[in-house]
TORGU-475938 format. One line per field, with one value per residue: z, y, x of N, C-alpha, C in turn. Coordinates in steps of 0.05 Angstrom, whole numbers, padded with zeros to 5 digits. Each point is the difference from the previous one (the first is absolute). Example, Ala and Ser with C-alpha at 12.3 -4.5 7.8 and 13.67 -1.06 7.14 Angstrom:
BEGIN
n.c3: (00156  -00014)
n.c2: (-00114  00021)
n.c1: (00264  -00007)
ca.c3: (00000  00001)
ca.c2: (00024  00024)
ca.c1: (-00018  00016)
c.c3: (00000  00014)
c.c2: (00024  00022)
c.c1: (00018  -00015)
This chain:
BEGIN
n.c3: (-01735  -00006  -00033  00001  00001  -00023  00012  00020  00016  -00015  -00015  00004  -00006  -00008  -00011  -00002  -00015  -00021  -00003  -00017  -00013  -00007  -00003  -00017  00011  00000  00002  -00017  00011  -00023  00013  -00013  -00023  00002  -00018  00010  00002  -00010  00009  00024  00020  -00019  00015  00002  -00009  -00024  00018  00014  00015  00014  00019  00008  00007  00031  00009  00016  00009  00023  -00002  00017  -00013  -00021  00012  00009  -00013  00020  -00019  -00010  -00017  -00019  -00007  -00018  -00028  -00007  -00023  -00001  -00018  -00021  -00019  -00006  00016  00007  00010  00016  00022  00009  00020  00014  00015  -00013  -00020  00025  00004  -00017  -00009  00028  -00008  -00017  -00011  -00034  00003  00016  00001  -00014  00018  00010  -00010  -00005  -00027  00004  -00001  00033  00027  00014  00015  -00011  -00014  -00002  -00018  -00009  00010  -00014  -00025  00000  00008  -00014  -00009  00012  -00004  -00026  00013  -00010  00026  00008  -00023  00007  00029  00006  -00006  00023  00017  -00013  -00003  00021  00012  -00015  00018  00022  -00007  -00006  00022  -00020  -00010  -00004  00009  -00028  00006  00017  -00023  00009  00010  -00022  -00007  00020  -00011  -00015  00005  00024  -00016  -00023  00019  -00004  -00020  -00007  00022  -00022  -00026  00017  00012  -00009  -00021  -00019  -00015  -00018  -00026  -00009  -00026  -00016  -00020  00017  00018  -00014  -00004  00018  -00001  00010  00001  -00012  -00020  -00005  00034  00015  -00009  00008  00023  -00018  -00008  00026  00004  -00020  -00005  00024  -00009  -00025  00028  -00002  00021  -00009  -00013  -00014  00005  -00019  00022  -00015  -00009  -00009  00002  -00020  -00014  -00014  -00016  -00017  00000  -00016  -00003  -00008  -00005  -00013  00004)
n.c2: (00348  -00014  00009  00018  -00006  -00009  -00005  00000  00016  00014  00017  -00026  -00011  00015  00004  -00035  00003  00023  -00012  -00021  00019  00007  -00029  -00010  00012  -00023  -00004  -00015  -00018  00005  -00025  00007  00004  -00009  -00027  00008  -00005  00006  00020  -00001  00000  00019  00016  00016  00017  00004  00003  -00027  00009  00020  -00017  00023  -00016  00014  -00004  00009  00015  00005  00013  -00011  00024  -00006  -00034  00017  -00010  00008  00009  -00024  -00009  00007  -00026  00010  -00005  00021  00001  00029  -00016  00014  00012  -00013  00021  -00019  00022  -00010  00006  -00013  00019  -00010  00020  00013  00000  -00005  00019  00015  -00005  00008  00013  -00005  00019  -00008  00026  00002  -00019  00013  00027  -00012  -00012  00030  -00008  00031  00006  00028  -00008  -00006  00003  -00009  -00023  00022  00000  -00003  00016  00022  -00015  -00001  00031  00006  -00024  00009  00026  00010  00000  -00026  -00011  00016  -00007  -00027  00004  00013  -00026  -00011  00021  -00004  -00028  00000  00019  -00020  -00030  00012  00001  -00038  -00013  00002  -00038  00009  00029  00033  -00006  00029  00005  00021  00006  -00011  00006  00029  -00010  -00006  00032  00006  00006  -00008  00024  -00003  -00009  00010  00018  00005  -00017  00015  -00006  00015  -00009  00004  00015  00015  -00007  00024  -00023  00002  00005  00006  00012  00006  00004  00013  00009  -00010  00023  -00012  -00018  00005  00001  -00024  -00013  00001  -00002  -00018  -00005  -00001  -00011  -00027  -00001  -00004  -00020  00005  00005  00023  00020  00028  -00006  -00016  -00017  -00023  -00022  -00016  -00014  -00009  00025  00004  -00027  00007  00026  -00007  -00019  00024  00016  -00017  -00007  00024  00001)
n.c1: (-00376  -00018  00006  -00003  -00020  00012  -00023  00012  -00015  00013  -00020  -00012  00019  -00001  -00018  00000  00033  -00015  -00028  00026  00013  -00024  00005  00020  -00009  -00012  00028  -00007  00003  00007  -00004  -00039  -00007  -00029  -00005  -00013  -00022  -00023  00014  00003  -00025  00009  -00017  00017  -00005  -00009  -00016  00005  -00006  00017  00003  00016  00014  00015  00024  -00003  00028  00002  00012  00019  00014  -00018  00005  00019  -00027  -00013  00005  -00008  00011  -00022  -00017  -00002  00010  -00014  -00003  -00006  -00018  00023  -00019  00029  00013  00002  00013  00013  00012  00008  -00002  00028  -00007  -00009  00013  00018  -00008  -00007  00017  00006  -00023  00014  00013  -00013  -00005  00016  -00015  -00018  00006  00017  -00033  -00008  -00002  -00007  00018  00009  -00005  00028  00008  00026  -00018  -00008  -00011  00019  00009  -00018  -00005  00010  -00007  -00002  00019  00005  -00002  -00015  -00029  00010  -00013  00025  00025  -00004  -00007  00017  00006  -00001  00017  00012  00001  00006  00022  00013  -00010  -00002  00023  -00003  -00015  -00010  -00005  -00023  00018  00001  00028  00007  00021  00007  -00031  -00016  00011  -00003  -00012  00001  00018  -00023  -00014  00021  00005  -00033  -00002  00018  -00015  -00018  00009  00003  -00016  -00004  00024  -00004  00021  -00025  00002  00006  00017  -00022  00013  00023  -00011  -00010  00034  -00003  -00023  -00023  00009  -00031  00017  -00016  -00002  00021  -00007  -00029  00015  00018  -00027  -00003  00022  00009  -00026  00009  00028  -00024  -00010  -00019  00015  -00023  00000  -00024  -00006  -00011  -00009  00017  -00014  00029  00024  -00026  00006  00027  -00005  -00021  00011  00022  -00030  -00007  00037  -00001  -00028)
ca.c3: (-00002  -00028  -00011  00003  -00025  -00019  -00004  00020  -00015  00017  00025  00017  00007  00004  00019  00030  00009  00010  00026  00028  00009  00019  00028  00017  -00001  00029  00013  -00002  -00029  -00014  -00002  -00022  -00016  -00014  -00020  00019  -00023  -00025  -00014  00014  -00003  -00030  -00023  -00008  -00021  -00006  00008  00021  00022  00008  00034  00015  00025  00005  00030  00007  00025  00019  00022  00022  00028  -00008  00013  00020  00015  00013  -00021  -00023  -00032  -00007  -00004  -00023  -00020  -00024  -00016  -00010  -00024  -00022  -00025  00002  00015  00032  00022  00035  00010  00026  00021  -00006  00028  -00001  -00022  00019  00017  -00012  -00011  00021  00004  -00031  -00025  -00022  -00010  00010  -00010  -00025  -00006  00008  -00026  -00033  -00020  -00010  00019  -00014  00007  00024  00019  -00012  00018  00031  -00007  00010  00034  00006  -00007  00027  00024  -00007  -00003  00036  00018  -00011  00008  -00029  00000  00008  -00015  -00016  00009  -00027  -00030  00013  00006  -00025  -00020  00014  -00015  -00030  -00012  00001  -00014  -00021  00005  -00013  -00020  -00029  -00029  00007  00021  -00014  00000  00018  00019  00009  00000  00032  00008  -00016  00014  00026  -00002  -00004  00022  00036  -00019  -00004  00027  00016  -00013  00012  00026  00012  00024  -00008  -00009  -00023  -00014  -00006  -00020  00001  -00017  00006  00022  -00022  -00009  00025  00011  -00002  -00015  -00020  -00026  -00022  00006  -00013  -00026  00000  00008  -00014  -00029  00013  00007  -00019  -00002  00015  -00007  -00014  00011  00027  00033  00007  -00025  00011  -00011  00019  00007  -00011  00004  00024  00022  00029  00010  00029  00024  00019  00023  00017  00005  00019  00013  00018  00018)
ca.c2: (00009  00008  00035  00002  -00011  00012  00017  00029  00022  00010  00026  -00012  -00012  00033  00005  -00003  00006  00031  00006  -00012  00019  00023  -00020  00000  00031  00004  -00005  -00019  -00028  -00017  -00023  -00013  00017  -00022  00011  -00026  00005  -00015  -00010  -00022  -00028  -00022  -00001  00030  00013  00022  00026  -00002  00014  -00016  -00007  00007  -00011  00001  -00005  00019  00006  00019  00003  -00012  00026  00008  -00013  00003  00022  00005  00003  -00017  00010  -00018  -00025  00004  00027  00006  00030  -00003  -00008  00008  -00015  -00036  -00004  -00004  -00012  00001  -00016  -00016  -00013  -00022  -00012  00000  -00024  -00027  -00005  -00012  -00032  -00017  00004  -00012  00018  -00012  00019  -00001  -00025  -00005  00018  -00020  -00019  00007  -00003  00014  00015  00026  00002  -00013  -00005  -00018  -00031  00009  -00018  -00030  -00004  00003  -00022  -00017  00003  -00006  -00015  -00005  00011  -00006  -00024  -00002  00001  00023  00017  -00009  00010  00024  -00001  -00009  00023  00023  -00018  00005  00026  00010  -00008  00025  00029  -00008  00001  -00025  00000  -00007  00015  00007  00014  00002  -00019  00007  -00016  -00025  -00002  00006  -00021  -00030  -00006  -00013  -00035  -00020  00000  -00015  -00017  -00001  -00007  -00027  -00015  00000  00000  00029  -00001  00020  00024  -00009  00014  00028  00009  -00012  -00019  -00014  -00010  -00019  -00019  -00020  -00001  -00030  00022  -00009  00009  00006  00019  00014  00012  00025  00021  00010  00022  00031  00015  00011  00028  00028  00015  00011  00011  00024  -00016  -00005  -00018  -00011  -00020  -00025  -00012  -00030  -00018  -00018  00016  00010  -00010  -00008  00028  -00006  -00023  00015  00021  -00012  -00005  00021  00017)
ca.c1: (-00027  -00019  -00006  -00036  -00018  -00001  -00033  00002  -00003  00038  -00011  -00007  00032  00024  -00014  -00001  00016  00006  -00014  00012  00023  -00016  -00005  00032  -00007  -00011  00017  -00005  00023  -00023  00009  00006  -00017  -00009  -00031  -00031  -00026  -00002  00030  00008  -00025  00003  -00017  -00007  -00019  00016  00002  00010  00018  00028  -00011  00030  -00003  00015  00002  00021  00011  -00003  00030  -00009  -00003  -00029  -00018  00007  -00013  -00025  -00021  00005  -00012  -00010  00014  -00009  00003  -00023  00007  -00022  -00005  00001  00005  -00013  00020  -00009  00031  -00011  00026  -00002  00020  00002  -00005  -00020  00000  -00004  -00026  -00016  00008  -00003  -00028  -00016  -00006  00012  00019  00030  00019  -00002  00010  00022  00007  -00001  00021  00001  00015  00006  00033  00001  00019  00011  00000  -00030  -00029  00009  00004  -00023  -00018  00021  -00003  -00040  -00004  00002  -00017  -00021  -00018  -00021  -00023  -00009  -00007  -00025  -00023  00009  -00010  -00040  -00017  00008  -00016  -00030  -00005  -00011  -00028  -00025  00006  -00012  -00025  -00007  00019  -00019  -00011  00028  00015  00028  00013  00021  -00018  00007  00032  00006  -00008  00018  00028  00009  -00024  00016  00023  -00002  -00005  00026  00020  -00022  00017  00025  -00009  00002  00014  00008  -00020  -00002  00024  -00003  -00005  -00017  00004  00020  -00012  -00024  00010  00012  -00028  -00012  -00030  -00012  00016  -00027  00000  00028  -00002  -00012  00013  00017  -00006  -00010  00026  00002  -00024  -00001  00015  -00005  -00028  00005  -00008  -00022  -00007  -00031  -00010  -00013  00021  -00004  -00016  00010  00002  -00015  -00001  00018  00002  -00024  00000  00019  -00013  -00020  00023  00019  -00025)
c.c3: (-00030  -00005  00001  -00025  -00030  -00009  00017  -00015  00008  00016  00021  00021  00014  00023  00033  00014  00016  00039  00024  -00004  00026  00032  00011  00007  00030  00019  -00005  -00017  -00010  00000  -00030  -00015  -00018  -00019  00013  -00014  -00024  -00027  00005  00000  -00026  -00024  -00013  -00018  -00016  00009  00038  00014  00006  00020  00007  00031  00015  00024  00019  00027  00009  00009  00028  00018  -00003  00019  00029  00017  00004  -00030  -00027  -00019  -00015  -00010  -00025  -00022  -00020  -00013  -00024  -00023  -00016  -00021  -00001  00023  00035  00017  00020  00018  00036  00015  -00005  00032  -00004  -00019  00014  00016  -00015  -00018  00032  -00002  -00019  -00013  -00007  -00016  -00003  -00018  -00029  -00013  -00001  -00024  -00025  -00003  -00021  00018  -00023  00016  00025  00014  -00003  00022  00030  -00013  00006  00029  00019  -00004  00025  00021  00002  -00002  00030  00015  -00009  00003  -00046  00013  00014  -00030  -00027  00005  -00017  -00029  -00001  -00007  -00030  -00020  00017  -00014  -00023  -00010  00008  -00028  -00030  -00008  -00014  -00020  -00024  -00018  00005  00025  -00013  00007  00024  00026  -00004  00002  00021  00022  -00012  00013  00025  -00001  -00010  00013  00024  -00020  00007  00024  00021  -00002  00013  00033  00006  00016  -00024  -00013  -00032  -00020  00002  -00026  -00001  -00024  00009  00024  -00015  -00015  00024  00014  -00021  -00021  -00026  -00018  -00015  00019  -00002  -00031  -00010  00019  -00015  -00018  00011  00005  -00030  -00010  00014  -00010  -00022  -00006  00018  00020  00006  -00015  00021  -00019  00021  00013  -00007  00012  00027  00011  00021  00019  00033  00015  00026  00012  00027  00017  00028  00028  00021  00005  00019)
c.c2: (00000  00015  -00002  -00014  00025  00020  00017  00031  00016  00023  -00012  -00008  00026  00013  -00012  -00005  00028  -00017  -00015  00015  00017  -00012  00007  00035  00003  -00020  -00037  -00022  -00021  -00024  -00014  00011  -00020  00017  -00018  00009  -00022  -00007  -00020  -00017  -00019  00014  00032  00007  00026  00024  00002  00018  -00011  00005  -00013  -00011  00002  -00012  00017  -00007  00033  00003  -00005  00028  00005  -00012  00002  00045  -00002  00004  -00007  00008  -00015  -00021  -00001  00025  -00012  00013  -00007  -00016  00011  -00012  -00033  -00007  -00010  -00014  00006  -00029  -00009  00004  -00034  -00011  -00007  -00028  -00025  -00001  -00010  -00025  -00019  -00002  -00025  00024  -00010  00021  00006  -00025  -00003  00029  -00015  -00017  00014  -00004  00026  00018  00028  -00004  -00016  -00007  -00031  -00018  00011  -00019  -00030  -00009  00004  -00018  -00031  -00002  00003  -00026  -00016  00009  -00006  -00023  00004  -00001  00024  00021  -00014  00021  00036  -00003  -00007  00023  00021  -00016  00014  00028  00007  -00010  00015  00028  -00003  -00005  -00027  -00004  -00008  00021  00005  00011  00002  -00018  00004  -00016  -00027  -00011  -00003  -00028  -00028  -00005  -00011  -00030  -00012  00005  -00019  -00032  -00012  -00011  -00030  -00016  -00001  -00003  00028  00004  00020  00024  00000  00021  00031  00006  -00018  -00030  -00017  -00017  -00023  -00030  -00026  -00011  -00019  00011  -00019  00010  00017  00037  00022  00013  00029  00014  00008  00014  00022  00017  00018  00020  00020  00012  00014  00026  00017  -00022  -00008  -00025  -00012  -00031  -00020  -00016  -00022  -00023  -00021  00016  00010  -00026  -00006  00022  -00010  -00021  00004  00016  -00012  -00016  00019  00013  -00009)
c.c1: (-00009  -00010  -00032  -00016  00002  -00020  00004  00006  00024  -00019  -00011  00016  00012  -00029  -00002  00028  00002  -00009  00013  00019  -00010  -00005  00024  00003  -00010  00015  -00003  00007  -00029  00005  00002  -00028  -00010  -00025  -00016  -00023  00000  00024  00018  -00012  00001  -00032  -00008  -00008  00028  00001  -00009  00019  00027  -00001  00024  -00005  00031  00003  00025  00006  00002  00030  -00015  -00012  -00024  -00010  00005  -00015  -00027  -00026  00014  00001  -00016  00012  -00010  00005  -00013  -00001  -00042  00002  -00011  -00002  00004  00021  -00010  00018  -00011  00017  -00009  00032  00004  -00015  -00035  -00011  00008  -00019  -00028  00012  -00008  -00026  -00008  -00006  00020  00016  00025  00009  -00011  00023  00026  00007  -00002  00020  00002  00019  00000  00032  -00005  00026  00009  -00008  -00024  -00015  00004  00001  -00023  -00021  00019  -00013  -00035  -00009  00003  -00021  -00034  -00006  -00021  -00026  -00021  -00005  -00023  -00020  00006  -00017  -00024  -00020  00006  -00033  -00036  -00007  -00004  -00022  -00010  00004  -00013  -00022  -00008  00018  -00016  -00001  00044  00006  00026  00021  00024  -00012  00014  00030  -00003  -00022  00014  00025  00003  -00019  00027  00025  -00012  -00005  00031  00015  -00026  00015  00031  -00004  00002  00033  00026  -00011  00006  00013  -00017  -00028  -00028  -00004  00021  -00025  -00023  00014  00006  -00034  -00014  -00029  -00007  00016  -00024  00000  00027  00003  -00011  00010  00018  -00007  -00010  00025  00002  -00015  00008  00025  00002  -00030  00014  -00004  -00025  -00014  -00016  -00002  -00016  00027  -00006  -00008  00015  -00001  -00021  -00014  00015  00001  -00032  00008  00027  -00004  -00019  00009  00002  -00018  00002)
């Protein structure tokens, strides 16, 4: 397993350990404890949240009664801390649906902990079951949602917005180019290196990563000239 990113904050770090000690509490095996959010995605800000992502098991006697337990643990968000975990039964079901979640939680490359060699066997077995064009339509519907959250692209919008719009436009960019017959990398710059995106637009996404990784989250600017070019003709795609 790889030690965490050197910029990680240790109260940050010690903090969302305390909250998976507090999981295994409620009779439960943490399969594997990821960073998902803008840390992962590849484009965070300094003062980005840490968006704890888990996957768990149930001792079998839990599932063997008349009233369930939830399929879900959450713990409120404090301060920059945001954990919250998936049954693992629940996380194949929605991977069978096309939610792209489960299998991007599968591919961070930021680990807190994990059950020697699960992620591996798990991405195996996703890679069987997951229909890519079921979860195109996932990234279909995330790009729809946020053009509405953005509204227009002629004055500023924040920069976290458009992020949350750019990442599934070159995940469905990415897997066009592939017949829709796989699924696309996690990280967003890793995913931009392998996609057909205008070198001139690639670019200004790159100087937007970079900006953001030196700007609060909230941070506001214009969107660059190629780029809003290809967000509007992506946009007009997926209405």
């Amino acid at each position: 397993m790889e030690p965490l990113p050197a910029d990680f904050s240790p109260d940050a770090v010690a903090a969302i350990r305390a909250r998976l000690d507090l999981v295994r509490t409620q009779r439960v095996r943490i399969l594997f404890a990821i960073e998902s959010g803008s840390r992962a995605w590849g484009f965070p800000s300094p003062d980005s949240d840490y968006d704890c992502r888990f996957v768990y098991v149930r001792p079998v006697s839990d599932h063997l009664v008349l009233e369930q337990a939830r399929d879900v643990i959450e713990f409120p968000i404090e301060s920059e801390i945001d954990a919250g975990g998936w049954d693992l039964r629940k996380a194949l079901l929605l991977a069978l649906g096309g939610n792209a979640v489960i299998v991007e939680w599968a591919k961070s490359q930021i680990v807190y902990e994990e059950v020697a060699g699960f992620r591996r066997r798990l991405l195996d077995l996703l890679a069987e079951i997951v229909d890519p064009a079921k979860v195109s339509r996932h990234y279909l519907g995330l790009a729809r949602s946020h053009v509405t959250k953005i509204g227009s692209f002629s004055g500023e919008v924040k920069l976290k917005k458009l992020f949350y719009l750019i990442r599934p436009l070159v995940a469905l960019d990415w897997m066009e180019h592939r017949g829709f017959a796989s699924l696309p990398p996690m990280n967003l710059g890793e995913c931009l290196d392998q996609t057909e995106v205008p070198v001139l637009a690639s670019d200004e996404i790159r100087s937007l990563i970079d900006r953001k990784s030196q700007t609060r989250e909230m941070e506001s600017g214009l969107i660059p000239t190629a780029s809003r070019a290809i967000l509007k003709h992506a946009t007009v795609i997926t209405k």
